[in-house]
MITI-446933 format. One record per residue (C-alpha): x, y, z. Coordinates in steps of 0.5 Angstrom, whole numbers, plus 500, padded with zeros to 3 digits. Layout:
N
XYZ/...
This chain:
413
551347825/558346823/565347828/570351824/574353829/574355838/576362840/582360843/585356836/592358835/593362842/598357847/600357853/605354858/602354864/606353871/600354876/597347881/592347886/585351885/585357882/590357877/589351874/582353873/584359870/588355865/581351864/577356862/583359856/584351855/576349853/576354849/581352844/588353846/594349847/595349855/601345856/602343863/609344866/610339872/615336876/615328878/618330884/614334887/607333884/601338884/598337891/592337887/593330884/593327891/587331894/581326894/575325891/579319888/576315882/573308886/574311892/582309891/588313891/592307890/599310890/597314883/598321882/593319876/586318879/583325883/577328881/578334884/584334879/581332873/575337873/581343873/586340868/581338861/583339855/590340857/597337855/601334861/610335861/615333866/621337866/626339873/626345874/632345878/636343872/639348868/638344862/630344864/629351865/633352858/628347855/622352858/625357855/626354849/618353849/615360852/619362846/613359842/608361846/602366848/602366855/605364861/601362868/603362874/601362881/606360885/609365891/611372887/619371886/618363885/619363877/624368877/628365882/628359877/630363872/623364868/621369871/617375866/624379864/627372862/621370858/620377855/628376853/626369849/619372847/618380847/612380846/609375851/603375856/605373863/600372868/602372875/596370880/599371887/595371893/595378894/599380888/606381885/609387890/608390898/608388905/606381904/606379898/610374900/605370904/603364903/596363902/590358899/583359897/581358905/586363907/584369902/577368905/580369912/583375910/579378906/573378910/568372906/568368913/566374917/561374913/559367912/555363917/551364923/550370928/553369935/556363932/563362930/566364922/565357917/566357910/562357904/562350903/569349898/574355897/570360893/575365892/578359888/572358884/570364882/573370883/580369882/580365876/574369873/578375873/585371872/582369865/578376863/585379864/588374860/584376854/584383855/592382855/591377848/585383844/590388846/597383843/592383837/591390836/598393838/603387838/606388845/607384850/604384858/605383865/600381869/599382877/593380879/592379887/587374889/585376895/583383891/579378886/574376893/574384895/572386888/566381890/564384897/562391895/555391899/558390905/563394903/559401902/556399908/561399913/564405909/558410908/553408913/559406918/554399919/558392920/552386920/557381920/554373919/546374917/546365915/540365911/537373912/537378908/535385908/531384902/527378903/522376909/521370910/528368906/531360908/532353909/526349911/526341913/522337907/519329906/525325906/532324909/537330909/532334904/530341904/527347901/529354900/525359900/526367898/520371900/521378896/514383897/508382900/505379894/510373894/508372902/500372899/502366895/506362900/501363906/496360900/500355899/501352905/494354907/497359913/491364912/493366920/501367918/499373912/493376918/499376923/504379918/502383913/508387911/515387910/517389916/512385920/516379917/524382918/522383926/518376927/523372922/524366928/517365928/515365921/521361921/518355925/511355922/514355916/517349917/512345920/508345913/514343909/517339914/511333910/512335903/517333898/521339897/521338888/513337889/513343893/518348890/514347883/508349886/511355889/515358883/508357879/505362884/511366883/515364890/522364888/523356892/529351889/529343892/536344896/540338890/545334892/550332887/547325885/541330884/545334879/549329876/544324875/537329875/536335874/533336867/535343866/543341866/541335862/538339857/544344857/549338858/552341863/556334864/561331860/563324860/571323858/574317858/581318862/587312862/587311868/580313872/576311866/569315864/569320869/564327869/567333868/564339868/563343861/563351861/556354864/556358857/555355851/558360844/553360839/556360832/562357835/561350839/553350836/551348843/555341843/559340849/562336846/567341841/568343848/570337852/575334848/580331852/580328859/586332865/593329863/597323866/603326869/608326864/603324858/605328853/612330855/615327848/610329844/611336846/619335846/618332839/613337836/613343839/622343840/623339835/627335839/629328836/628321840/635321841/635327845/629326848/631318852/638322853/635328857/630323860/636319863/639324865/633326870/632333865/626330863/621328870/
């Protein structure tokens, strides 16, 4: 199957957003064919890009060699351009007036106080799509707080519900609302706002809270406490549907294996399996299991705890059991068949990290891309500044002159 042509082809999209969500967001716009030019400062770089893990194992004074940087920032374009410098600010201008979108998801107030605000770039671009992603949106008591992914977890209740009872709140891992609800409603937003510009010709201005994004997510624990006035607080592992439901030791240093057991047929099945005959005798129903989790958790692990937790999940999936070895990231990268088969992982060449993993996008668009990662992953995250002058050339049409001027004196950096 022939790529002609990606979604996104033809649509651009300044971009101001750093960190986590934002720049994922912008990701996911940029993977699928639009041009996301990366506004960024030398000055005061993303803190992203000095965030670890670094290519190597070395930082070594760059800018350039974080991998937590280089997954959110694929197949964009990178420019450098002083904000505090009026001249900077009429360039920016000078480029929204070109654009589809602008993304920003710095503190409500920020852009404007630049002078790049929404009314400023609707006065240059009418028709203008501008997303800001503020951590609770763009108005009220505390939209002006300041707050990152661990913040938003903290505050909309993730952290009272993560972890162990009787234990003290922990995290998810990495900073989920970064990941997954913020960006995921970031972009659907975006190409609500671009579908309803094809239809209509108008503009948009988006105010999407973050911490909104992570409540959506949350509207079990919600329901229950609104309806039933129920607060179940940090269940680790458990889970009203499920018994047996958790982690069990397996063979090998640092392995384990989750197991989900959802109906009495199941639990037939994994008795069987690992040859408990007196564990199906002793709890033969549902709520039998839920009051002696902590026993059947013991004897559980005391079966796995020898097996090879690959081996062992295989053999329970084939008798129906939901089970999954716990994979570390060498196992996803390096072993996983399905991610293979799907080429989940792509290898880009970056100038300075040389051939680094990147994720591709978990969907694939048939008819578009044919299912080659590759029509997707183009390009690796940019240097800072990479393509300042091609964008300065080829989108403002600015001549060398002009730009080595504006470079010297400091608009360009």
């Amino acid at each position: 199957m022939t790529v002609t042509a990606l979604p996104l082809d033809g649509v651009r999209v300044v971009d101001f957003t750093w960190l986590g969500a934002g720049p994922y967001t912008t990701r996911t716009l940029a993977d699928h064919g639009a041009e996301v030019i990366r506004i960024e400062s030398a000055k005061r770089t993303d803190r992203l890009r000095v965030l670890p893990p670094f290519a190597g194992g070395r930082r070594e004074g760059s800018v350039n060699r974080s991998g937590y940087f280089a997954d959110r920032n694929s197949n964009k374009l990178g420019v450098t351009i002083n904000l505090k410098d009026p001249a900077g600010v009429d360039l920016v201008l000078r480029l929204i007036a070109t654009a589809d979108v602008v993304a920003s998801n710095f503190t409500p107030g920020t852009l404007q106080s630049l002078g790049l605000g929404y009314e400023q770039a609707r006065a240059v671009k009418p028709d203008i799509i501008f997303l800001e992603m503020g951590m609770q949106g763009a108005t009220g008591p505390d939209a002006s707080v300041v707050g990152y992914g661990q913040t938003v977890s903290a505050l909309t209740g993730l952290y009272h519900l993560s972890g162990l009872p009787g234990r003290v709140p922990v995290g998810t891992g990495t900073n989920y609302p970064d990941h997954v609800p913020a960006p995921a409603h970031s972009a659907f937003a975006v190409l609500v706002a671009l579908r309803h510009h094809r239809r209509t010709g108008e503009g948009q201005y988006i105010d999407l809270s973050q911490a909104e994004t992570m409540v959506s997510l949350l509207g079990p624990a919600v329901l229950d406490c609104s309806v039933n006035g129920r607060d179940n607080g940090p269940r680790g592992n458990r889970a009203d549907y499920a018994a047996p439901q958790g982690v069990y030791p397996a063979a090998g240093e640092d392995r384990w294996i989750a197991i989900s057991v959802l109906d009495d047929a199941q639990w037939t099945s994994l008795t069987a399996e690992l040859d408990v005959p007196e564990l199906a005798d002793a709890y033969p129903a549902a709520a039998d299991r839920h009051a002696a989790h902590d026993e059947i958790d013991a004897a559980l692990a005391k079966r796995t705890a020898a097996a090879d937790p690959f081996e062992l999940a295989a053999r329970l999936q084939a008798r129906g059991v939901p089970a999954a070895a716990v994979n570390t990231f060498g196992d996803l990268i390096e072993s996983d068949p399905q991610l293979a088969h799907r080429g989940h992982f792509a290898v880009l060449d970056h100038p300075e990290m040389g051939p680094s993993v990147y994720n591709a996008p978990p969907y694939r668009l048939r008819g578009v891309d044919g299912g080659d990662v590759g029509a997707i992953m183009r390009t690796p995250a940019p240097l800072l500044g990479q393509h300042t002058r091609d964008v300065c050339s080829r989108v403002l049409g600015l001549d060398d002159a002009t730009i080595d001027e504006l470079a010297g004196r400091g608009v360009l950096g």
